[in-house]
N, CA, C and O of each residue as an XYZ file, in Angstrom:
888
protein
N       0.821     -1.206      0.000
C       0.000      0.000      0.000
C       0.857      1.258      0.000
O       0.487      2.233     -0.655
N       2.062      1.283      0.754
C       2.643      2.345      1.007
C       3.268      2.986      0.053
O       3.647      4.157      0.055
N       3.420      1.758     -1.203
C       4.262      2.094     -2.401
C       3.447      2.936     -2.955
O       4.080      3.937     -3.290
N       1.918      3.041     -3.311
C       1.603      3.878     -4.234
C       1.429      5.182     -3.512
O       1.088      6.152     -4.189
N       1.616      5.324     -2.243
C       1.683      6.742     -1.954
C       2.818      7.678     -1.976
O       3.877      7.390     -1.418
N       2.550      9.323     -2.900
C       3.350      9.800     -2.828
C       3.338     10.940     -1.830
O       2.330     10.982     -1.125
N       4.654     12.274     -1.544
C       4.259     12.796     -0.613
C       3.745     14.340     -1.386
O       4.445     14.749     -2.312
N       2.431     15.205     -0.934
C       2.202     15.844     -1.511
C       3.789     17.047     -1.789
O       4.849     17.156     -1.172
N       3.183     17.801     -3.087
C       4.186     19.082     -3.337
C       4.341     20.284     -2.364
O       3.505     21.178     -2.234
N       5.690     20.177     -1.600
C       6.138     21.013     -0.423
C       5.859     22.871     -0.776
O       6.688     23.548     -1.383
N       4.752     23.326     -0.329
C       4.704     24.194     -0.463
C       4.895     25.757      0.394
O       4.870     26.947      0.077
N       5.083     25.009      1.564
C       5.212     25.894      2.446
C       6.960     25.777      3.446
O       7.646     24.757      3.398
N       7.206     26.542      3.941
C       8.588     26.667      4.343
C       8.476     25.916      5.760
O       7.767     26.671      6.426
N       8.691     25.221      6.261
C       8.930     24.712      7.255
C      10.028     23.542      7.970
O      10.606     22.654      7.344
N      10.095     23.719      8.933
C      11.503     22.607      9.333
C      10.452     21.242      9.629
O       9.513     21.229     10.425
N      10.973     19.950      8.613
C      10.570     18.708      8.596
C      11.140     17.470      8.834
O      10.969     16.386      8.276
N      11.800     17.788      9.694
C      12.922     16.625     10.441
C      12.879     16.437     11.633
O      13.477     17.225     12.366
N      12.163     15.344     12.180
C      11.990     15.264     13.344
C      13.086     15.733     14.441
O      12.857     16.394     15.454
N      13.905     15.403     14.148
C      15.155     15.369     15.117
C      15.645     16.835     15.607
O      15.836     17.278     16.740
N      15.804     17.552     14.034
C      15.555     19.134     14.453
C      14.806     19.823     14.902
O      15.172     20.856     15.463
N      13.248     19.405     14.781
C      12.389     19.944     15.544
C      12.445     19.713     16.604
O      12.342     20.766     17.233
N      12.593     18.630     17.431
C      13.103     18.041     19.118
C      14.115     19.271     19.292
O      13.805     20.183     20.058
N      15.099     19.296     18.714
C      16.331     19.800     19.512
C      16.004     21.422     19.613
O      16.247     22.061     20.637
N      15.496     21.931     18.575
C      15.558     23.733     18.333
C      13.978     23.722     19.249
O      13.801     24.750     19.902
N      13.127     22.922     19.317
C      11.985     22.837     20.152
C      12.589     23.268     22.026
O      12.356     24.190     22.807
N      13.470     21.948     22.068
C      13.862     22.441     23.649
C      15.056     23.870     23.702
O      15.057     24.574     24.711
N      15.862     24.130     22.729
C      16.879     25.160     22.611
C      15.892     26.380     23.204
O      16.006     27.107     24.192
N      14.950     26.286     22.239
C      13.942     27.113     22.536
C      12.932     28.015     23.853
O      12.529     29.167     24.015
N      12.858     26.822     24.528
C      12.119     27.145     25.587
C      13.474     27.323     26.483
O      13.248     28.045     27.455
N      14.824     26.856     26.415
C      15.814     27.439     27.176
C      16.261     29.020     26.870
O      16.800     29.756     27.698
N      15.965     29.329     25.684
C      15.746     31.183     25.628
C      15.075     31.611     25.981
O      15.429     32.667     26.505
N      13.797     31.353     26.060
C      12.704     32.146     26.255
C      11.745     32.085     27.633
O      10.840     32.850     27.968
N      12.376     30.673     28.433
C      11.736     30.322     29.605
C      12.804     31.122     30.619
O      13.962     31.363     30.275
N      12.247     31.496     31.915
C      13.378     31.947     32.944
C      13.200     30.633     33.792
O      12.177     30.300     34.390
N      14.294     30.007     33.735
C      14.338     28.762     34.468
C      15.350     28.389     35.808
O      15.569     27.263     36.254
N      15.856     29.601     36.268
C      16.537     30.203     37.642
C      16.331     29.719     38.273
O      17.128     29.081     38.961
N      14.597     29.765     38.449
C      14.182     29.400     40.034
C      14.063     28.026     40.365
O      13.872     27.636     41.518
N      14.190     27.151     39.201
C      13.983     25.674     39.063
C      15.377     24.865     39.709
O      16.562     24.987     39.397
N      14.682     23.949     40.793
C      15.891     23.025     40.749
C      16.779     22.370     40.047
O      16.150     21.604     39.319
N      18.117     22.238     39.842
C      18.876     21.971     39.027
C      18.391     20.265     38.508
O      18.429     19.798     37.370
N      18.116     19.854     39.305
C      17.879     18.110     39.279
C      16.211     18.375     38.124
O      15.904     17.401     37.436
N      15.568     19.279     38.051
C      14.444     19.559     37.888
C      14.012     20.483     36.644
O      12.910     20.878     36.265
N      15.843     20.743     35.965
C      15.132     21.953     34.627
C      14.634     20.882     33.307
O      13.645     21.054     32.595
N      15.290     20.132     33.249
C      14.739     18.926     32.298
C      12.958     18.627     32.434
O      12.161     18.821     31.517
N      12.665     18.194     33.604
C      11.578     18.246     33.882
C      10.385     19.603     33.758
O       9.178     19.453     33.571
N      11.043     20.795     33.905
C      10.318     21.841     33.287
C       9.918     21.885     31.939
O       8.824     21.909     31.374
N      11.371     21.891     31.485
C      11.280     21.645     30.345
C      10.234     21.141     29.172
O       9.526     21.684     28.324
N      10.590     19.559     29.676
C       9.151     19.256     29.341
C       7.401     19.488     29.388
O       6.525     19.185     28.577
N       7.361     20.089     30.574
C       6.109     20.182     30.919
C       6.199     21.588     30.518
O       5.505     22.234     31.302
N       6.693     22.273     29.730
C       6.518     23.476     28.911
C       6.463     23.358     27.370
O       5.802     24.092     26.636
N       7.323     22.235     26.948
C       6.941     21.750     25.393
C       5.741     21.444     25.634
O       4.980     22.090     24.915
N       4.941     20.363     26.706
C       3.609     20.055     26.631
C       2.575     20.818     25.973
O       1.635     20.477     25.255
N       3.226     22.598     26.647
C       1.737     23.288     26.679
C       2.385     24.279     25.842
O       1.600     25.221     25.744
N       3.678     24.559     25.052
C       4.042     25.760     24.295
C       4.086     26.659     25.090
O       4.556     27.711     24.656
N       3.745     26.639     26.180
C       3.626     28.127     26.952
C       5.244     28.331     28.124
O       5.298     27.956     29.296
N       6.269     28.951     27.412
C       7.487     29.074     28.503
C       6.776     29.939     29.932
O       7.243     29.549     31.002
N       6.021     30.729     30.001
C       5.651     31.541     31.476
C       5.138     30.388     32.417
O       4.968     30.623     33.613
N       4.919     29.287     31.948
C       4.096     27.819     32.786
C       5.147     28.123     33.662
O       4.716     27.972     34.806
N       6.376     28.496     33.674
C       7.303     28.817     34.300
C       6.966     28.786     36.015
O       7.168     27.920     36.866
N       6.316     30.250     36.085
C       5.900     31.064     37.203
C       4.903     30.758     38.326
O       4.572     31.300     39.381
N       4.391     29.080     37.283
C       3.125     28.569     38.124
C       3.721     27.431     38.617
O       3.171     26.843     39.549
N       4.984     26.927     38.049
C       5.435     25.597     38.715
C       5.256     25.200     40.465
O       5.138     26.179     41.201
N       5.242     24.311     40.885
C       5.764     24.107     42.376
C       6.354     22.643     42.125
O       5.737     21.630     41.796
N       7.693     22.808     42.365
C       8.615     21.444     42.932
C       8.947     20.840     43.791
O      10.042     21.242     44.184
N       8.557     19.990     44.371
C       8.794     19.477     45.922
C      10.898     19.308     45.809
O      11.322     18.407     45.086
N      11.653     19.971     46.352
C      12.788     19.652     46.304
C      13.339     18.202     46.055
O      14.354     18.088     45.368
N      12.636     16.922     46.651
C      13.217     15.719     46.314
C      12.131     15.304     45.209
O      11.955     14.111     45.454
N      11.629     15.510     44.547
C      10.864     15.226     43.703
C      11.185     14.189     42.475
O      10.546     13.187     42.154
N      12.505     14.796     41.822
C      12.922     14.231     40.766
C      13.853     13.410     41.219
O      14.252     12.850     40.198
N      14.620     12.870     42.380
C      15.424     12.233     42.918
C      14.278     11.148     43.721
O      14.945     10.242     44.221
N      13.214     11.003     43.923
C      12.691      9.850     44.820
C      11.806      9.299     44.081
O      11.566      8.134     44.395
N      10.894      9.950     42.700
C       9.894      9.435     41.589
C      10.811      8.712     40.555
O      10.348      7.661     40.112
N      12.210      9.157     40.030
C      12.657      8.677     39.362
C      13.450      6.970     40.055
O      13.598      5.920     39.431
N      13.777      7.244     41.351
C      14.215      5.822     41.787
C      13.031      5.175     41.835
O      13.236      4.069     41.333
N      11.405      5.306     42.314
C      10.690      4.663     42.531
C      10.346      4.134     40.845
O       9.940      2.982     40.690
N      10.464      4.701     40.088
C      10.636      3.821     38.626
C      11.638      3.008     38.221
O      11.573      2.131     37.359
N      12.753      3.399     39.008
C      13.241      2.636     38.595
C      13.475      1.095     39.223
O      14.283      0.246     38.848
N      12.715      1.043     40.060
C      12.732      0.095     41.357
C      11.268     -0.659     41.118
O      10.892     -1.416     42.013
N       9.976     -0.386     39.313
C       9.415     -0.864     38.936
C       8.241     -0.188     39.788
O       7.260     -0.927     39.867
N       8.133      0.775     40.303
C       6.859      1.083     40.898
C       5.821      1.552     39.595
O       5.979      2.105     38.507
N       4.877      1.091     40.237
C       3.582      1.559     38.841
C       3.336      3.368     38.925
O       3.856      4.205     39.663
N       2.433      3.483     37.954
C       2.338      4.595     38.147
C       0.026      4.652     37.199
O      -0.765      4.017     36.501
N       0.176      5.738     37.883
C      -1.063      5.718     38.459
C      -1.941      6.720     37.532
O      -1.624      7.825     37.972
N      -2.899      6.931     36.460
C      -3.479      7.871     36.270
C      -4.748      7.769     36.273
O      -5.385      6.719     36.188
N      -5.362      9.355     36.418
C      -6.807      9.222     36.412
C      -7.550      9.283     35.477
O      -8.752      9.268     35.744
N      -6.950      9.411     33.415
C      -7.525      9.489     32.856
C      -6.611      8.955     31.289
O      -5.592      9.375     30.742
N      -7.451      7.995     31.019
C      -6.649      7.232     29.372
C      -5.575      8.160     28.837
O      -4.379      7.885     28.739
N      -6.256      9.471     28.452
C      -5.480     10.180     28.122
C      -4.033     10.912     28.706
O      -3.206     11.648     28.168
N      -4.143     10.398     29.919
C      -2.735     10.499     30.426
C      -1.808      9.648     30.397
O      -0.608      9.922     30.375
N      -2.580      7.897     30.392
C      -1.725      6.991     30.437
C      -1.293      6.449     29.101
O      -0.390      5.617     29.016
N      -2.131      7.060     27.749
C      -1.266      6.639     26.845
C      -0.379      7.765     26.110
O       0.085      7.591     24.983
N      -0.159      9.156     27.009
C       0.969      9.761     26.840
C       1.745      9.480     27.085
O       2.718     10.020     26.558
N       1.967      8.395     28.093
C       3.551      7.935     28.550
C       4.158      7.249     27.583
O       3.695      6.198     27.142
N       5.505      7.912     27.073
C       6.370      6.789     25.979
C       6.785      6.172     27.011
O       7.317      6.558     28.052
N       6.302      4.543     26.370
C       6.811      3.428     27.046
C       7.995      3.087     27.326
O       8.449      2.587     28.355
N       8.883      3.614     25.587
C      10.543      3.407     25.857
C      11.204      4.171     26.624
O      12.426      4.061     26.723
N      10.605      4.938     27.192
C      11.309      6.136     28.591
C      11.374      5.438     29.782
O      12.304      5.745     30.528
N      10.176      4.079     30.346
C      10.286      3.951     31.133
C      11.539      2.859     31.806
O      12.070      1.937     31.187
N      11.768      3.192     32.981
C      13.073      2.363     33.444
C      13.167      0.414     33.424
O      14.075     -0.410     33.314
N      11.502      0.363     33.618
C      11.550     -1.042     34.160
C      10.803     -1.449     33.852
O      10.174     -2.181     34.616
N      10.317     -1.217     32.348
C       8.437     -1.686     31.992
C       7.799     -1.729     32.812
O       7.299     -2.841     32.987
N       7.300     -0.353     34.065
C       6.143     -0.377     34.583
C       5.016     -0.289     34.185
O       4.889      0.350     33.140
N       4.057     -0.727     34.664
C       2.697     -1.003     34.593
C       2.172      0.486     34.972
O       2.493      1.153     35.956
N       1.195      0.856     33.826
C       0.511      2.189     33.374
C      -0.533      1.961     33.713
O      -1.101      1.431     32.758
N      -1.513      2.074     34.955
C      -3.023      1.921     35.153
C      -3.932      2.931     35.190
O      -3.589      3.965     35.764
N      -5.205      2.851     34.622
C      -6.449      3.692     34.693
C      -7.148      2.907     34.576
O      -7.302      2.079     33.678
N      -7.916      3.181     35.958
C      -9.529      2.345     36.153
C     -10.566      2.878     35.949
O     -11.537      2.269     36.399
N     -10.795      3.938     35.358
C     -11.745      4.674     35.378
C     -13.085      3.996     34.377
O     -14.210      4.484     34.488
N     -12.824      2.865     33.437
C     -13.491      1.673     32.567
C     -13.863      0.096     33.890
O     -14.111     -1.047     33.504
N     -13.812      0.404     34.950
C     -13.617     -0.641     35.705
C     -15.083     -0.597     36.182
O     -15.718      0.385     36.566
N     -15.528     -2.044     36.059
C     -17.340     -2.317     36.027
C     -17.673     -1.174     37.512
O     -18.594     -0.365     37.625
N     -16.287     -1.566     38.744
C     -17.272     -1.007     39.490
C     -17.522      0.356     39.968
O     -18.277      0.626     40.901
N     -16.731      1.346     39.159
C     -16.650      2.840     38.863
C     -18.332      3.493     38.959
O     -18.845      4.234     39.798
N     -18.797      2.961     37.922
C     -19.709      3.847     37.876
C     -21.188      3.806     39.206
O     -22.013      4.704     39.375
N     -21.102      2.457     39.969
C     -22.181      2.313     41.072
C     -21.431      3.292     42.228
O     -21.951      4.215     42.855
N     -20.006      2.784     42.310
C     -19.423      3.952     43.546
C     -19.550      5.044     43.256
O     -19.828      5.758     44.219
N     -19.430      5.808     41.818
C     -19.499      6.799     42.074
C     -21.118      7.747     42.191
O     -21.214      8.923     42.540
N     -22.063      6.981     41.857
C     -23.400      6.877     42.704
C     -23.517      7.051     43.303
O     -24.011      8.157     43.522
N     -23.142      5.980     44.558
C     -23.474      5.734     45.542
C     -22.393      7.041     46.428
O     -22.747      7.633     47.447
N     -21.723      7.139     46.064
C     -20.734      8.424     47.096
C     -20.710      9.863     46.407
O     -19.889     10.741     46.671
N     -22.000      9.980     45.253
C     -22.101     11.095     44.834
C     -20.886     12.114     44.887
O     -20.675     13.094     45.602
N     -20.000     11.376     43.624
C     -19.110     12.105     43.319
C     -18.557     11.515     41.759
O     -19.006     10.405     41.476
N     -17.995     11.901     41.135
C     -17.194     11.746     39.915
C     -17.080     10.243     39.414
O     -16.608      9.493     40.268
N     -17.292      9.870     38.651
C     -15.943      8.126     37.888
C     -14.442      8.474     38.319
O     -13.728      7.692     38.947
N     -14.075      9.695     37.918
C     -12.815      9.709     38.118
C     -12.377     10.011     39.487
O     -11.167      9.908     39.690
N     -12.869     10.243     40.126
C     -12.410     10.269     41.894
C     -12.765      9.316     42.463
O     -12.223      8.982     43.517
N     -14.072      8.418     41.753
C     -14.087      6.740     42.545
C     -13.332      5.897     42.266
O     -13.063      5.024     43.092
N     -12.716      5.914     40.897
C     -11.960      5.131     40.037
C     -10.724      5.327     40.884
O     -10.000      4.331     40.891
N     -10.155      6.676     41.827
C      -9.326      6.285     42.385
C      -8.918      5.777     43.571
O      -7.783      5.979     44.004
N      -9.924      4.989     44.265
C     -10.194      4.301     45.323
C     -10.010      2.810     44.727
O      -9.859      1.882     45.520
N     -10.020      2.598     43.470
C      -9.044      1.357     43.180
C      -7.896      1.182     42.969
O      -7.409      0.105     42.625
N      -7.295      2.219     43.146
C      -5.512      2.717     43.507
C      -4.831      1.871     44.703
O      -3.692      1.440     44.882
N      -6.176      1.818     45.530
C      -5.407      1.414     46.960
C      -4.149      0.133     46.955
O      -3.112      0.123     47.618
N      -4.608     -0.823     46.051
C      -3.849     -2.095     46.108
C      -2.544     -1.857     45.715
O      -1.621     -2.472     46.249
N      -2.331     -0.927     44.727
C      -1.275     -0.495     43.692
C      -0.487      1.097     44.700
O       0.530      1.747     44.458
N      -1.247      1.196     45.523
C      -1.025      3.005     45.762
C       0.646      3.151     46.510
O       1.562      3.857     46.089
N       0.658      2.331     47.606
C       2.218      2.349     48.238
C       3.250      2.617     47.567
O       3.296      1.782     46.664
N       4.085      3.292     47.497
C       5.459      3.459     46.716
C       4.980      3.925     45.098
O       5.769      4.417     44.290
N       3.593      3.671     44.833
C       3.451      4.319     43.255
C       3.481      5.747     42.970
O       2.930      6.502     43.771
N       4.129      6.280     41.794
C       3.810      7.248     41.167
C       2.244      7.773     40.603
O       1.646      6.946     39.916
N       1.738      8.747     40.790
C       0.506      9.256     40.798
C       0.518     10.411     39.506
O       1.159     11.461     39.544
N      -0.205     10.032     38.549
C      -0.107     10.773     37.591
C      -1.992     11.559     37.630
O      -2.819     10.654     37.739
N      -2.561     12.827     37.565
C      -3.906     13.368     37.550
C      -3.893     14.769     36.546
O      -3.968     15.895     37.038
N      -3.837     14.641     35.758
C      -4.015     15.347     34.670
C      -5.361     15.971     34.373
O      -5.404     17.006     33.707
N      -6.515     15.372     34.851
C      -7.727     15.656     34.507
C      -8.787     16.532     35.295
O      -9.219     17.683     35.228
N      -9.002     15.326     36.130
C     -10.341     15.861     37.521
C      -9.799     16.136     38.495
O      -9.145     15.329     39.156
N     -10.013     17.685     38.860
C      -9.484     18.142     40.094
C     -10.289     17.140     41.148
O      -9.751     17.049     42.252
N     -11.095     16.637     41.016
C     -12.128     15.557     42.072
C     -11.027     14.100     42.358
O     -10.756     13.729     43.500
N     -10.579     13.520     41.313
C      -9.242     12.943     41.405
C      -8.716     13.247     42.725
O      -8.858     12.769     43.851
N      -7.742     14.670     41.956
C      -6.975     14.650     43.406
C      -7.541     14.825     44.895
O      -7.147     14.347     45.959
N      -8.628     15.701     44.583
C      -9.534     15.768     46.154
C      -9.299     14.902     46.739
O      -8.653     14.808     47.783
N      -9.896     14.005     46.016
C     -10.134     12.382     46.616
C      -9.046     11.496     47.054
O      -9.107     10.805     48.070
N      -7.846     11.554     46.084
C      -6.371     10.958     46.638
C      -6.015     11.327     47.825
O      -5.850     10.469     48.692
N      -5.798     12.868     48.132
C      -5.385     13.518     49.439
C      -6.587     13.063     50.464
O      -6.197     12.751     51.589
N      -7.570     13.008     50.292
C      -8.431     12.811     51.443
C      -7.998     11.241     51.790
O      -7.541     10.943     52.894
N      -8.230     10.081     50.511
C      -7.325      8.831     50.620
C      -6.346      8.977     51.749
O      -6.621      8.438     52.821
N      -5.347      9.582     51.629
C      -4.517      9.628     51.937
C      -4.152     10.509     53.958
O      -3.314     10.410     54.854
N      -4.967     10.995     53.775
C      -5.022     11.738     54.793
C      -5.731     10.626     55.787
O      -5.027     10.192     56.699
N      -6.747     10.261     55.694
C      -7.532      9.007     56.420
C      -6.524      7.776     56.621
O      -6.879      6.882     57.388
N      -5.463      7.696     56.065
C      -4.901      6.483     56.490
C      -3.926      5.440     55.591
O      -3.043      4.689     56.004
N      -4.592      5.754     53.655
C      -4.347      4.849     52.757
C      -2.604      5.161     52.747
O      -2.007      6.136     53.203
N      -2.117      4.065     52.119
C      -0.793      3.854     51.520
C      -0.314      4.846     51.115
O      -1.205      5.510     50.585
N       1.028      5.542     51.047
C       1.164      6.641     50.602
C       2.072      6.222     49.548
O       2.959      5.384     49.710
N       1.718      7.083     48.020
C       2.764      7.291     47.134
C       3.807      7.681     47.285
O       4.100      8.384     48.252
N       4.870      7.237     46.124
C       6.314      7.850     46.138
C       5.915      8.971     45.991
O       6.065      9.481     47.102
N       5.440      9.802     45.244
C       5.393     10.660     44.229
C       4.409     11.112     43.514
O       3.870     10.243     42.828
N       3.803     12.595     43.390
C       2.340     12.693     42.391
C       2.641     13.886     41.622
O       3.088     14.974     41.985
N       2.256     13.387     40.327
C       2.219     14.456     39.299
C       1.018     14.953     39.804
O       0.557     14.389     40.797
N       0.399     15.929     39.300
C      -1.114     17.066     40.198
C      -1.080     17.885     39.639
O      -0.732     18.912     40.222
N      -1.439     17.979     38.051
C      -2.087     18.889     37.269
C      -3.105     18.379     36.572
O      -3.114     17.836     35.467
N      -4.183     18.668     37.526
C      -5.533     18.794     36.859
C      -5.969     19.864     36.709
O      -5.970     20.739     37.575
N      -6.490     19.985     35.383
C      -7.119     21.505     34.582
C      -8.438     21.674     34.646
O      -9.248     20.770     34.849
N      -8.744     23.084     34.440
C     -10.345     23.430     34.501
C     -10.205     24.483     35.191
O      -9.123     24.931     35.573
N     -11.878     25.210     35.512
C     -12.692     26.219     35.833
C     -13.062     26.025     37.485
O     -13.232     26.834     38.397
N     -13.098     24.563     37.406
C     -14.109     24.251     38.842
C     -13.516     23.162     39.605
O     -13.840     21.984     39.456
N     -12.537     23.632     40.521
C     -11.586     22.957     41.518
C     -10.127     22.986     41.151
O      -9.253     22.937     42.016
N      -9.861     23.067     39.830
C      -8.111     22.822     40.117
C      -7.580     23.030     40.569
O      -6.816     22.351     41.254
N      -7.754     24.972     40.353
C      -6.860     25.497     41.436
C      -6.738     25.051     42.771
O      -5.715     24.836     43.422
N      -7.830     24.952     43.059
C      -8.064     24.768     45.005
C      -7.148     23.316     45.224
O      -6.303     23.247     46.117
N      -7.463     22.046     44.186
C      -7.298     21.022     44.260
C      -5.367     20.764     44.581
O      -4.682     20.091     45.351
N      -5.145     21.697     43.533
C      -3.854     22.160     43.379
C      -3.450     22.451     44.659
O      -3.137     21.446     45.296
N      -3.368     23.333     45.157
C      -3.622     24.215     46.288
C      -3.393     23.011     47.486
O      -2.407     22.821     48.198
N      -4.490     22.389     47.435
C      -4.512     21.375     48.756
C      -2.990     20.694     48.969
O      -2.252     20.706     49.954
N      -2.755     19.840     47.062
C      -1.658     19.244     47.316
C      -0.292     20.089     47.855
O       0.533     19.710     48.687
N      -0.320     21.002     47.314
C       0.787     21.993     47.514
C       1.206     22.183     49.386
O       2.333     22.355     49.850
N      -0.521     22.049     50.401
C      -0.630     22.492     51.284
C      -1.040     21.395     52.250
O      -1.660     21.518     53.306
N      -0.440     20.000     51.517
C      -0.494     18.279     52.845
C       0.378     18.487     53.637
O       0.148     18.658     54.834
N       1.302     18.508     53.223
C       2.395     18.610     54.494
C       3.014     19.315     55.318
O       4.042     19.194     55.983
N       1.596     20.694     55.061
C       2.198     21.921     55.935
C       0.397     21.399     57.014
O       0.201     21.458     58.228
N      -0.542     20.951     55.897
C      -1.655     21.321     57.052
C      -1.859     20.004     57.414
O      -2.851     19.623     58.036
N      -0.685     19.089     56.938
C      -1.623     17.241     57.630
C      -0.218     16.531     58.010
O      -0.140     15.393     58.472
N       0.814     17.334     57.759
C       2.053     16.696     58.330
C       2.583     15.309     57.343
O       3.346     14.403     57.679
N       2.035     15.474     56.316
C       2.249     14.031     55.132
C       2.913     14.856     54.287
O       2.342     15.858     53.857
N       4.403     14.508     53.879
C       5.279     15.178     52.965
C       5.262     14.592     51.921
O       6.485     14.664     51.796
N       4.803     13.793     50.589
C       5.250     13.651     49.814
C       5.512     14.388     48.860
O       5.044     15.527     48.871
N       6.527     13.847     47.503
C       7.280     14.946     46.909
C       6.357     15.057     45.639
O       5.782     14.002     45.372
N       6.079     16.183     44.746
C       5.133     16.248     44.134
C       5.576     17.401     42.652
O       6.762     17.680     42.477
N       4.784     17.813     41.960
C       4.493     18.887     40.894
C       3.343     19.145     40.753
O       2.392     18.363     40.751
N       3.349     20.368     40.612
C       2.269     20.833     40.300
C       2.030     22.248     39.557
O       3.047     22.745     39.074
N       1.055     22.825     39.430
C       0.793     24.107     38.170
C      -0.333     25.090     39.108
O      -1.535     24.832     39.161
N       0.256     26.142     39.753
C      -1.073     26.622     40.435
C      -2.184     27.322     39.043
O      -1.959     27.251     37.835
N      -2.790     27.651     39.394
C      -4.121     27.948     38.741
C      -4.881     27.105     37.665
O      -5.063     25.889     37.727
N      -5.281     27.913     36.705
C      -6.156     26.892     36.094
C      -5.796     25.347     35.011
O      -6.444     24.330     34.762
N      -4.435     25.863     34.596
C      -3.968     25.200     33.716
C      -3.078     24.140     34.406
O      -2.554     24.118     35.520
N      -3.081     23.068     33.136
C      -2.900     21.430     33.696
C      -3.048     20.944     32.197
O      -2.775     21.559     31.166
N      -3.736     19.222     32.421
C      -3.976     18.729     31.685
C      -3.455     17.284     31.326
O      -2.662     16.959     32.210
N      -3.587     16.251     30.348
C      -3.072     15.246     30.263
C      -1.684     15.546     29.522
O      -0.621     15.216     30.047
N      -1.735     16.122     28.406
C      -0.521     16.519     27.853
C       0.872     16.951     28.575
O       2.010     16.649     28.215
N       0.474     17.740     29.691
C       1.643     18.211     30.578
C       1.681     17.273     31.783
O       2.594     17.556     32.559
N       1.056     16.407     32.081
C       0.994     15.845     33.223
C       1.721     14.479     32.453
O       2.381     14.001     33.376
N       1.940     13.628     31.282
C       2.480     12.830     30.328
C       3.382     13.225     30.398
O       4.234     12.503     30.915
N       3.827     14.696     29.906
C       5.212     15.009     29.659
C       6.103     14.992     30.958
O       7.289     14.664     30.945
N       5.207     15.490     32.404
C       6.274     15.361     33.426
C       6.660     14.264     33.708
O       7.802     14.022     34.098
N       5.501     13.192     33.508
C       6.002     11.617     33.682
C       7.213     11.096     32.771
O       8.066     10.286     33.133
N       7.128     11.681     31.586
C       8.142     11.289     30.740
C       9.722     11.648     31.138
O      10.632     10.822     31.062
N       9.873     12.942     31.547
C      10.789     13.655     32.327
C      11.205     12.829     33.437
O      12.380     12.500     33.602
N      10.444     12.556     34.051
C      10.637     11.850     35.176
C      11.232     10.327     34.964
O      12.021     10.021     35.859
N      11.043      9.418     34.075
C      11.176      8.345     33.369
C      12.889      8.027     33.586
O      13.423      7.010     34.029
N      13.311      8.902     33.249
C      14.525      9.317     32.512
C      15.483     10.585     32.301
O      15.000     11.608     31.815
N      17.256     10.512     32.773
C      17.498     11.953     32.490
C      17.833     12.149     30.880
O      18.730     12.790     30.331
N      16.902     11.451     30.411
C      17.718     11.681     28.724
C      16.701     12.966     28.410
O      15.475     13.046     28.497
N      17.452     13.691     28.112
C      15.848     14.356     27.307
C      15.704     14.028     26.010
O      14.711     14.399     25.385
């Protein structure tokens, strides 16, 4: 099939090489991003989660837990799973980044999602993560989506459950992120539970940037 296709007539000026676009892509956001305030273990990881969204000022909204990229990246590499709340986050992860072929889960398709979240009048995606628990100890936490997600993890978590290595915590939107954001930013000052984390204060998030920090995290290759 592939033989009879040709490629249309190049009419417009653009750079079409993958490889150059990667490299002048990140050159890029190293001009134009102020990346000072970022931990050294941690500009790679900006990095990425600024190609995610094109936007270098994502800059100004970051928060890095200081051991962040030093305790998520051993917990991958030591095969811990990693955790998301929405498809679209878990099939952003390039697989060949990861250290140890971990296991990429989202339950949010899981028969018994939709009666819990009924019955506890709240979201699929914040019941869906109450099937985390088995997997939750030492895992990486990826939430890209429903600020109700994370609600629900920290409250998890606050009551007693297993605690993660590590949580990515950019969920986007109008109605909770920020706050949701906010909370994580504010466990281990108001509940005495430190884990190491990222996150994006205000509205912006998403699966795309919440993929890319996982990817970052994967690996120091960029």
């Amino acid at each position: 099939m592939t033989a009879s296709l040709t490629r249309p007539t190049k009419r417009y000026d653009y750079v079409d090489d993958g490889a150059a676009i990667y490299a002048a892509s990140f050159a890029t956001i190293r001009r134009e991003a102020d990346l000072s305030a970022i931990p050294d273990d941690a500009e790679k990881l900006a990095v990425r989660m600024i190609h995610g969204t094109g936007q270098p000022d994502l800059v100004k909204d970051l928060v890095i837990h200081p051991n962040l990229v030093r305790i998520a990246r051993a917990a991958l590499r030591g095969g811990a799973p990693i955790l998301c709340d929405a498809y679209m986050v878990a099939t952003g992860v390039t697989a060949s980044r990861l250290p140890a072929g971990n296991d990429v889960h989202c339950f949010l398709r899981d028969g018994n999602v939709r009666a819990l979240a009924a019955e506890w009048q709240t979201t699929r995606a914040a019941a869906a993560v109450s099937l985390w628990e088995p997997y939750l100890e030492g895992a990486v936490i990826a939430i890209g989506n429903a600020p109700t997600a994370l609600f629900h993890l920290l409250e998890m978590i606050i009551d007693g459950a297993p605690l993660p290595a590590a949580i990515v915590g950019c969920p986007v939107g109008f109605i909770g992120a920020t706050e949701s954001k906010e909370a994580l930013i504010g466990l281990a000052r108001d509940h005495g539970i430190d884990i190491p984390f990222v996150t994006i204060r205000g509205r912006r998030g998403g699966s795309a940037i919440t993929s890319s920090a996982l990817n970052a995290l994967a690996t120091e290759a960029e």
